[in-house]
C-alpha positions in Angstrom: 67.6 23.1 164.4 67.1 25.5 161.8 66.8 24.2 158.2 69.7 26.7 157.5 72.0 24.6 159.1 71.9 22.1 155.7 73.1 25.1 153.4 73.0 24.6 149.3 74.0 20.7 148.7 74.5 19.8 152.6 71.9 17.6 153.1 71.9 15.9 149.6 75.7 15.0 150.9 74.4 14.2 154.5 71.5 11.8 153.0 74.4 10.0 151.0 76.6 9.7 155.0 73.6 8.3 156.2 72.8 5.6 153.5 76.6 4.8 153.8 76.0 3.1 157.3 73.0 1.3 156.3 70.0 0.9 153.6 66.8 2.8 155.1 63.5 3.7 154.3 62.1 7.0 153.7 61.2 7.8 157.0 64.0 5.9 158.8 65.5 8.4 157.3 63.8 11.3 159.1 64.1 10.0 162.0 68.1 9.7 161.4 67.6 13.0 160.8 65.9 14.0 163.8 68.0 11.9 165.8 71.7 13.1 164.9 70.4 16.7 165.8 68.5 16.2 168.9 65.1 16.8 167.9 65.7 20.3 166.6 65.1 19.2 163.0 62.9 16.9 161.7 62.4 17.2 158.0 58.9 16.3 155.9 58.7 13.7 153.3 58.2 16.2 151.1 61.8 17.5 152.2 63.6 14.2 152.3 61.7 12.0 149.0 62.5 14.7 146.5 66.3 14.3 147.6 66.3 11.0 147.5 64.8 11.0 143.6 67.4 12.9 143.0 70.1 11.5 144.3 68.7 7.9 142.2 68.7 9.6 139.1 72.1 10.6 139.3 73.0 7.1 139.8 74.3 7.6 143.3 71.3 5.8 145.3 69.3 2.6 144.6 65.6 1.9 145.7 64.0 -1.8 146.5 60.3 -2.1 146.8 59.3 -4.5 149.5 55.8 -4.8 149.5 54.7 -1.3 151.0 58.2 -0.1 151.9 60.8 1.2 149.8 64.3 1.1 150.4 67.0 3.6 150.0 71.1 2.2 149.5 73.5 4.1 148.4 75.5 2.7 145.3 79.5 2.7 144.5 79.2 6.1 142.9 77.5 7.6 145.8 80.4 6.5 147.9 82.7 7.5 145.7 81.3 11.0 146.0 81.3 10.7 149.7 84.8 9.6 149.8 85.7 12.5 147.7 83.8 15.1 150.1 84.7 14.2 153.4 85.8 17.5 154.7 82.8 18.8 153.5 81.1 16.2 155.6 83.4 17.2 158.5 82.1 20.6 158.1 78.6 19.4 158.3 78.9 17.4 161.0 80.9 19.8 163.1 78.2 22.5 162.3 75.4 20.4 164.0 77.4 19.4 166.5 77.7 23.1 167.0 74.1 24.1 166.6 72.5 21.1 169.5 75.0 21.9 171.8 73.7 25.9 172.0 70.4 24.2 171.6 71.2 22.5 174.8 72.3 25.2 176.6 69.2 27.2 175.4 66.9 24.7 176.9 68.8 24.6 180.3 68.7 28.3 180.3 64.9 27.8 180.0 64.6 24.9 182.6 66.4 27.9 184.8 64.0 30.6 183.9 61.2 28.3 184.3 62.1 27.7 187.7 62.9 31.1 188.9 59.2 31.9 187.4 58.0 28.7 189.5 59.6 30.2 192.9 58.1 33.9 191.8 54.9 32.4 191.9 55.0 30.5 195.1 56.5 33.4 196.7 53.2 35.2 195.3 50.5 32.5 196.2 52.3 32.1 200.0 51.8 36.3 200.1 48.2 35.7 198.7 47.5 33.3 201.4 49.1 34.8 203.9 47.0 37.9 203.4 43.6 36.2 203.2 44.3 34.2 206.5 44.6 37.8 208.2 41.2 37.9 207.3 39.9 34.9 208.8 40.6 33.1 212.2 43.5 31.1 211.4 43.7 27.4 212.1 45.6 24.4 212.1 44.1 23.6 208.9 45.0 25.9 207.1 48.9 26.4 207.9 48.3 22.6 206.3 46.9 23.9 203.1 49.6 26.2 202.8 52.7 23.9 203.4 51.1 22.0 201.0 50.4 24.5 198.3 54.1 25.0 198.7 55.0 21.8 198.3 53.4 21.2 195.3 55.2 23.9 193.5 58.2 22.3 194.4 57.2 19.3 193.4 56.2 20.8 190.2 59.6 23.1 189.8 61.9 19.5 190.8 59.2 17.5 187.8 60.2 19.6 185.3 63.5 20.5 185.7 64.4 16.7 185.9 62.3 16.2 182.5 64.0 19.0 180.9 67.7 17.8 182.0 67.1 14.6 181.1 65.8 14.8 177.9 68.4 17.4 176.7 71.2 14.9 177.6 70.2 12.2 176.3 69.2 14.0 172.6 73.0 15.7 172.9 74.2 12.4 173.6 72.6 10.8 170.4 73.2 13.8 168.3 77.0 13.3 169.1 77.0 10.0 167.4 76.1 8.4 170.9 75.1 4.7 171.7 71.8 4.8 173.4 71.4 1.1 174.8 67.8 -0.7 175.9 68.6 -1.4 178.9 69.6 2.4 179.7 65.6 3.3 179.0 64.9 0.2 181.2 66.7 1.6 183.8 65.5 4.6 184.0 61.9 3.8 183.3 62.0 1.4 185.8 63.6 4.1 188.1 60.5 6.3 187.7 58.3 3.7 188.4 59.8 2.7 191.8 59.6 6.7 192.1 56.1 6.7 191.4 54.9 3.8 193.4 57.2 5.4 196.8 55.0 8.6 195.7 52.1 6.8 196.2 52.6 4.4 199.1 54.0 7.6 200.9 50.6 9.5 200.2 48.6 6.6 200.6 49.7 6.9 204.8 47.7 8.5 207.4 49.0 12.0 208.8 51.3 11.6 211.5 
């Protein structure tokens, strides 16, 4: 996401929405940030600590210093300017709302670019291979070789475009205010494992 997104004042009131749910730290903070929009904008300290001295010295946030971390609340004036702006939040909200879901469908459009590039290529190095083995005697080996390098790329094109869906709808699911349970990364990391290990048992067997 494009800094633009928080125009003049946006994020100061954004900060203030997110202290409102609960106290953070500084980079707790960023990566509240980075989560409500996907991963499209992740904003440096130097971004987010200057804010936050801000918003202290106008009375509207409080900071705690525990040991090496300090923490960030927001104060009854702070939410009394947050009650007081809540369209403006709206607005806010709606806006990245707006913003990851065409980042979304940017990325699928890649993912389906990417794979139409993957299949010109395959098409190319099947052509390429085809041609050299007019050169050669052909034998079984090498029709091997070549179902191979064929299924490699499609292993490749199916790796990626799994990665690529997967990780844009789980970001547009957090960035819509989503709950992302454990035990939903459990599942799925355990799903890839099982994936993996069939992967290997399967290669691990002698030609038929």
């Amino acid at each position: 996401m494009s800094p633009a997104v928080f125009s003049h004042g946006d994020l100061r009131l954004y900060l203030l929405s997110l202290l409102a749910e609960s106290p953070q730290h500084g980079y707790g903070i960023i990566q509240s940030l980075t989560d409500r929009t996907g991963g499209t904008y992740t904003p440096s300290a130097g971004t987010i600590y200057p804010r936050l001295a801000k918003l202290e010295e106008e009375g509207l946030v409080t900071k705690t210093v525990d040991g090496r971390t300090t923490i960030y609340a927001i104060t009854e004036a702070g939410r009394a300017e947050l009650a007081s702006r809540q369209s403006d939040l709206a607005d806010i909200e709606a806006g990245i709302t707006d913003t990851v879901r065409l980042i979304a469908n940017e990325v699928r459009q890649s993912v389906q670019e990417a794979m139409k590039s993957l299949r010109a290529d395959l098409a190319t190095a099947t052509k390429d291979d085809r041609a050299a083995a007019k050169n050669r005697p052909r034998t079984a080996g090498d029709d091997a070789r070549l179902t191979s390098r064929e299924e490699l790329h499609r292993a490749d094109a199916v790796v990626n475009a799994f990665r690529a869906r997967i990780r844009t709808d789980l970001r547009t699911h957090v960035a819509k205010g989503g709950a992302l349970p454990s035990s939903v990364v459990t599942d799925l990391e355990n799903a890839l494992d099982q994936a993996a290990r069939s992967v290997t048992v399967a290669l691990s067997q002698p030609d038929s």
